[in-house]
Z-matrix of the N, CA and C atoms (Angstrom, degrees):
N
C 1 1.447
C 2 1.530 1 109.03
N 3 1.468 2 124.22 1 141.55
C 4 1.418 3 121.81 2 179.32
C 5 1.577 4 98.03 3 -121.61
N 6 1.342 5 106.86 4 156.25
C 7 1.703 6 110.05 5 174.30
C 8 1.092 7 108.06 6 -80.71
N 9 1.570 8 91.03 7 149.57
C 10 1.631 9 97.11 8 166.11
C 11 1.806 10 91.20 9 -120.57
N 12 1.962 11 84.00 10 177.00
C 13 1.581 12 118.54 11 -162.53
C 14 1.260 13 104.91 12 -134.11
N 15 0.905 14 140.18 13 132.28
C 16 1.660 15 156.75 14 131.10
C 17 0.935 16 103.50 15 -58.15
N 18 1.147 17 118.22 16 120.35
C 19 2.008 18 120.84 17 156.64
C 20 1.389 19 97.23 18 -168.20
N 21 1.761 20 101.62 19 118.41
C 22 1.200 21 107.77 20 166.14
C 23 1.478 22 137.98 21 83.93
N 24 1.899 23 94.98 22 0.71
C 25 1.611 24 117.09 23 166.41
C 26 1.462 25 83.16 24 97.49
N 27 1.661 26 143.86 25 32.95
C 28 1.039 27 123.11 26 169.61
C 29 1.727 28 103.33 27 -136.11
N 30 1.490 29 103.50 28 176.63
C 31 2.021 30 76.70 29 162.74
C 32 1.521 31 81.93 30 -148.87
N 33 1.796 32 80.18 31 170.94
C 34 1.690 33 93.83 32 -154.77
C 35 1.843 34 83.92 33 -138.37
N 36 1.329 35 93.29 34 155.43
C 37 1.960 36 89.02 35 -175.94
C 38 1.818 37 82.05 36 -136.71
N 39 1.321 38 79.36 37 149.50
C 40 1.492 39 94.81 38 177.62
C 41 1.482 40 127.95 39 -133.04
N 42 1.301 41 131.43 40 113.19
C 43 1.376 42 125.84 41 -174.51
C 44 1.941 43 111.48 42 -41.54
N 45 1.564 44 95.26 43 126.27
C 46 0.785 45 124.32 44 155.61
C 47 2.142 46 123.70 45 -35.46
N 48 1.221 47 102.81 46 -39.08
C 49 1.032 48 105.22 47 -168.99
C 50 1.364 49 121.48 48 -100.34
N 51 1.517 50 104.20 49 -47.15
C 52 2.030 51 115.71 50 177.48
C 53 1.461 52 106.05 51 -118.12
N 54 1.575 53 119.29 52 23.31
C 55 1.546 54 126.97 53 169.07
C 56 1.525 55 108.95 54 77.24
N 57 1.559 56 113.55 55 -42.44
C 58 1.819 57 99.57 56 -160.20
C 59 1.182 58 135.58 57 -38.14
N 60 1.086 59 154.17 58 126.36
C 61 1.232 60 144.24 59 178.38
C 62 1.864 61 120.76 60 -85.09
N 63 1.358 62 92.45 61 150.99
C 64 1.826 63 83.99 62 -175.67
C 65 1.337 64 90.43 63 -138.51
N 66 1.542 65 128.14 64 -177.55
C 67 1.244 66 137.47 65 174.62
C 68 1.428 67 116.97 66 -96.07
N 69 1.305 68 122.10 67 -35.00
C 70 1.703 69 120.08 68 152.29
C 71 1.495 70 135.40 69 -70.86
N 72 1.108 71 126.68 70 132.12
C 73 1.335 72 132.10 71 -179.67
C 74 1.277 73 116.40 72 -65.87
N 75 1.563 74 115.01 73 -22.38
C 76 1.569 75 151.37 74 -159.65
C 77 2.232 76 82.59 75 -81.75
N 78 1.471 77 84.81 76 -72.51
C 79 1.940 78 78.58 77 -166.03
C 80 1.384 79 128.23 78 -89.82
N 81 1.794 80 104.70 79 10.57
C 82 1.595 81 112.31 80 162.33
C 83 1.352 82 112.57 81 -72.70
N 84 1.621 83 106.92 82 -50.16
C 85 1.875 84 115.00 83 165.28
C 86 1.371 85 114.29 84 -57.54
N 87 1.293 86 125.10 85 -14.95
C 88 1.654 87 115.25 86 163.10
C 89 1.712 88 128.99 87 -63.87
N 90 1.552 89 85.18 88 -51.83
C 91 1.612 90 111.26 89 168.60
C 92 1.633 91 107.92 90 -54.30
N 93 1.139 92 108.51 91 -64.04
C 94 1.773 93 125.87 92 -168.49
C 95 1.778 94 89.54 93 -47.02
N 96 1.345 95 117.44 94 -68.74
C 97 1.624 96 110.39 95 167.83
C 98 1.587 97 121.45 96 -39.23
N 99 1.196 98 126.08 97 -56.06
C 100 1.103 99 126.47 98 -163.89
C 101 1.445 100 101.76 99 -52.39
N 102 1.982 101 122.34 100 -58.61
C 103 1.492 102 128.36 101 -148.46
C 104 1.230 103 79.89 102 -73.99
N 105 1.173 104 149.73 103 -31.74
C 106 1.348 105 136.58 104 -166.81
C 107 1.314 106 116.32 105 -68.49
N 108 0.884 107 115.24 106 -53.37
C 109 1.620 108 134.46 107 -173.82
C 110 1.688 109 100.24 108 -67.93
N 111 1.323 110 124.11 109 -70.07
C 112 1.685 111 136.54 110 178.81
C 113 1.110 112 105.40 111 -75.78
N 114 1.099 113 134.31 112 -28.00
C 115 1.876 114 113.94 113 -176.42
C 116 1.616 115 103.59 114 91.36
N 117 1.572 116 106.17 115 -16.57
C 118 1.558 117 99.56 116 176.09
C 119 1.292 118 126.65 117 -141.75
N 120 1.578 119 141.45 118 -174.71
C 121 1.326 120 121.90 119 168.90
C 122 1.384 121 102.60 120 -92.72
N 123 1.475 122 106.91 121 164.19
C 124 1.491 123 142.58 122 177.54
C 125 1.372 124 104.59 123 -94.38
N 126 1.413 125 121.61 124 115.83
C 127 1.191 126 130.64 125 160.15
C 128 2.059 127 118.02 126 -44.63
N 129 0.872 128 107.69 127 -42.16
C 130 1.253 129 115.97 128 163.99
C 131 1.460 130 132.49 129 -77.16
N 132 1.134 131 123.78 130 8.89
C 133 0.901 132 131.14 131 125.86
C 134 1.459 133 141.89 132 -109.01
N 135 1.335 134 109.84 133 -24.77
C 136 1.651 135 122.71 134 175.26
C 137 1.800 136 103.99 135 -68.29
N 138 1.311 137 108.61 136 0.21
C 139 1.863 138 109.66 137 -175.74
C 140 1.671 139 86.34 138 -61.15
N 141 1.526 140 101.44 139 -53.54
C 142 1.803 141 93.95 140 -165.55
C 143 1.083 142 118.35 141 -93.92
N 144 1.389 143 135.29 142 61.45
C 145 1.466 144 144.59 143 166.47
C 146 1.648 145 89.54 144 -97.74
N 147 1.371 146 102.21 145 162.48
C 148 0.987 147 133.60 146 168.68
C 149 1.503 148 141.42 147 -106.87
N 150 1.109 149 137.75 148 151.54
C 151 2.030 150 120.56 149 163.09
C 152 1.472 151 116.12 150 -107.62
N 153 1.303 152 111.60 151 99.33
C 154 1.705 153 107.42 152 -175.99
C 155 1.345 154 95.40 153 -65.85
């Protein structure tokens, strides 16, 4: 499970593991798998994080 955020009438979910936040719930749980598994983030997926 990754958190989500309200801010601003939007929500933002954020890996559990290396914080980033993205706008899908779909590619925060991608990430949240990945750091788990590698110990690190994936450029291919961290392209679509965001900065609230």
């Amino acid at each position: 499970m990754v958190k989500q955020l309200n801010k601003n009438n939007k929500a933002y979910f954020i890996c559990e593991e290396c914080g980033f936040a993205y706008l899908g719930r779909k590619t925060a749980n991608e990430c949240k798998q990945w750091c788990r598994t590698h110990h690190s983030c994936s450029l291919e997926i961290t392209k679509y994080a965001i900065k609230i």
